[in-house]
C-alpha positions in Angstrom: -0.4 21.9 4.4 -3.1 18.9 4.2 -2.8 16.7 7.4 -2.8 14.0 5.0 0.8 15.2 3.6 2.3 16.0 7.1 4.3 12.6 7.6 4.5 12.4 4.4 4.0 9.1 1.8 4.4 7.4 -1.3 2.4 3.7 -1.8 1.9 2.1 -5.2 0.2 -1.6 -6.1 0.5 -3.6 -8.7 -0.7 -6.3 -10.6 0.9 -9.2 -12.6 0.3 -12.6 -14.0 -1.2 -14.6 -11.2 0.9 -12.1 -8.7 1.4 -9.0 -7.6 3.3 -6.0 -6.0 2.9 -3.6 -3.4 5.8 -0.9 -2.4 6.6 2.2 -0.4 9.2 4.8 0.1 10.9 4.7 3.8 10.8 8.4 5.0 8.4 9.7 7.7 9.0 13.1 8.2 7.1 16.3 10.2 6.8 18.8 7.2 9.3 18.9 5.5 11.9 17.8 8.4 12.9 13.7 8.1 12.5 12.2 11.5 13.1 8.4 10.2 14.6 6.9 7.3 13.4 3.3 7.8 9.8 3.9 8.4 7.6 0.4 8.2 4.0 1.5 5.6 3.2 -2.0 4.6 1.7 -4.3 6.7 1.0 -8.1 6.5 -2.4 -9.4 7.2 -1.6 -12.7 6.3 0.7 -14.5 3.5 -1.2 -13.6 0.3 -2.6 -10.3 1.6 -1.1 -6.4 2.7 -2.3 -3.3 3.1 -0.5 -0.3 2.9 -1.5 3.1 4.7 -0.5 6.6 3.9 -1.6 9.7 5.4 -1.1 10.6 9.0 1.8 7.7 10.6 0.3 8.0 13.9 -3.2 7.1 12.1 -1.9 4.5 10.4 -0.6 2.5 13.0 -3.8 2.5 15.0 -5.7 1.8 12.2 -3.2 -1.1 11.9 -3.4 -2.1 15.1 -7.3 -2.6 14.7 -7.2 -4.1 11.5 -4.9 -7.3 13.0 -7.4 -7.6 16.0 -10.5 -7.6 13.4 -8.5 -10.8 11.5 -7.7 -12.1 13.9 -11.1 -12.6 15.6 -12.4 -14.1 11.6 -10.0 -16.0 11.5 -10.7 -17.6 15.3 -14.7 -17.9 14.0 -14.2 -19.0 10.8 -10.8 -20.8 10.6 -9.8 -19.3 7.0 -7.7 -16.3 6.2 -9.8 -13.2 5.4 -10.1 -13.1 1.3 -8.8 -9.6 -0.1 -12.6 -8.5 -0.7 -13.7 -9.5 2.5 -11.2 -7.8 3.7 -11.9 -4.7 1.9 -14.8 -4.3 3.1 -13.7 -4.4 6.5 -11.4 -2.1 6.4 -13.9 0.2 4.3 -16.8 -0.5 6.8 -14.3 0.4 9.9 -13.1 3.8 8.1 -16.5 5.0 7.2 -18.2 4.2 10.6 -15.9 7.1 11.9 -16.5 9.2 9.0 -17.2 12.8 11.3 -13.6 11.9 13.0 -12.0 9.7 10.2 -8.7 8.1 10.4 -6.5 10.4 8.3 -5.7 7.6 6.1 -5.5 5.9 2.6 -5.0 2.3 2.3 -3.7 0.6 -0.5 -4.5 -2.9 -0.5 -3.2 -6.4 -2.3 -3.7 -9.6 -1.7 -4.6 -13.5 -4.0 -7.6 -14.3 -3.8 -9.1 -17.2 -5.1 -7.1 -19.2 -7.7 -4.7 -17.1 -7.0 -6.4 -14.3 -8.6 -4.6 -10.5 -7.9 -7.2 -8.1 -6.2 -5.8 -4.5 -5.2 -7.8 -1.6 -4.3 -7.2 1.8 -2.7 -9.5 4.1 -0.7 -10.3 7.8 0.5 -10.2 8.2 4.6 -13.8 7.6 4.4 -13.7 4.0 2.7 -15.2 4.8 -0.4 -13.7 2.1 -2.2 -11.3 2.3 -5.7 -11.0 -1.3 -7.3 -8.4 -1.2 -10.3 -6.9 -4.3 -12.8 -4.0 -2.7 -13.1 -2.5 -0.2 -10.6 -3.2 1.5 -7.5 -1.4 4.7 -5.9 -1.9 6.8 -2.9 0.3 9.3 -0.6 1.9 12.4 -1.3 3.7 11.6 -4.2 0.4 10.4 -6.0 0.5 12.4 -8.8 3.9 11.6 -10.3 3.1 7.6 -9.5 -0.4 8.0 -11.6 2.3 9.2 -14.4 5.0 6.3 -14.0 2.6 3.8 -13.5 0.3 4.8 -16.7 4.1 5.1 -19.0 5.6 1.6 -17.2 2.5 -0.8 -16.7 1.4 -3.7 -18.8 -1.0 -6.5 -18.8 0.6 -10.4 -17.1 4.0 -9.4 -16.3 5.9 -12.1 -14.5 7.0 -11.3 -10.8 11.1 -10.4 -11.6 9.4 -8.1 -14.6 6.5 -6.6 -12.0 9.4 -5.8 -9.6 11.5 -4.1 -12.0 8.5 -2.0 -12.8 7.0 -0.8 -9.6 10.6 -0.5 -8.0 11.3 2.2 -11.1 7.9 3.8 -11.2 8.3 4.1 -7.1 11.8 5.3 -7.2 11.3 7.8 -10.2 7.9 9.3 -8.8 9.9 10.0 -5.4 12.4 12.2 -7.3 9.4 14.5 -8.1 8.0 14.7 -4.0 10.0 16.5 -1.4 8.0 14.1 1.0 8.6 11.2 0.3 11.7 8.9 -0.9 15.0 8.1 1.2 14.7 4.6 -0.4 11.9 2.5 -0.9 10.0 -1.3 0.1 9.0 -3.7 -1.9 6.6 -7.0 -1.6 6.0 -9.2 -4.6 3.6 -12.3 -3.6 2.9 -15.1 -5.4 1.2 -18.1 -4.8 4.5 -20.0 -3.4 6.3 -17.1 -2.3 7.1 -14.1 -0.7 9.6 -11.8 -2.0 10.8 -8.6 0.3 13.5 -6.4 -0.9 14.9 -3.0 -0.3 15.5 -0.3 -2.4 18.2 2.4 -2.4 17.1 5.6 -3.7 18.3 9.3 -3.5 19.1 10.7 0.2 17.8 14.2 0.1 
């Protein structure tokens, strides 16, 4: 078994019209036993920006950890948010600048940009970046998300449509990973608002 698939990890991104989505599944297992069923992969950087990491959980949260501290000193220099691309290529430039020991991670990450343009992008542990206009998946259950994301998608869907759609794709990808599922997470940002919810999903 890949390291990458020992926790465990389903993360999807999607775009919308002058929004977008970003969602998770909730388990974090070792192998194939379930430790936690409430298990935090989305992160907020700021109000119009998240990044999901799957791969290795104990990874991830470091990787979190440094991420926060990065913003937070641009944001003390520069008084501004971080803009998704900027912030890209942070997180990029602090994965492949430990790229003989990387961080066993793949981030997923959304955020507006400006005039409230949708950005999302996805990347290997080594930050060799993946920009999309559509979707982005990563985790264990990648495979089965490419498939309900390609069948489900389409162009400037408003954000009650866009969360209909990822929280199906998400839910019905799961089904099809024994590592990932018990339920899932879901963000849908748009410029006024922030919209959390939490879905139910099979318990096996």
């Amino acid at each position: 078994m890949s390291i990458f698939e020992y926790n465990g990890s389903a993360l999807v991104a999607m775009v919308g019209k002058n929004c977008f989505a970003i969602a998770s599944d909730r388990r974090l297992g070792v192998q194939l036993q379930t430790i936690a069923t409430d298990f935090q992969k989305i992160y907020k950087i700021h109000d119009k920006l998240f990044i999901g990491l799957a791969g290795l959980a104990t990874d991830a949260q470091t990787l979190h950890q440094r991420l926060v501290f990065r913003h937070k000193l641009y944001q003390l220099r520069e008084e501004r948010d971080m803009k998704p691309e900027t912030f890209a290529s942070l997180v990029s430039a602090i994965l492949y600048e430990k790229r003989f020991g990387p961080y066993f991670c793949q981030p997923v990450i959304a955020g507006l940009g400006d005039d409230d343009k949708p950005f999302i992008c996805t990347m290997d542990s080594i930050g060799a970046k993946e920009l999309a206009k559509d979707f982005v998946v990563a985790g264990t259950a990648s495979e089965s998300l490419y498939g309900a994301c390609e069948a489900m998608f389409k162009p400037d869907m408003e954000h009650e449509e866009l969360f209909e759609t990822i929280s199906q794709a998400l839910l019905a990808s799961v089904d099809r990973d024994c590592l990932s599922g018990w339920g899932g997470h879901v963000y849908v940002v748009t410029p006024t608002e922030v919209i959390e919810r939490t879905l139910k999903g099979r318990m096996d």
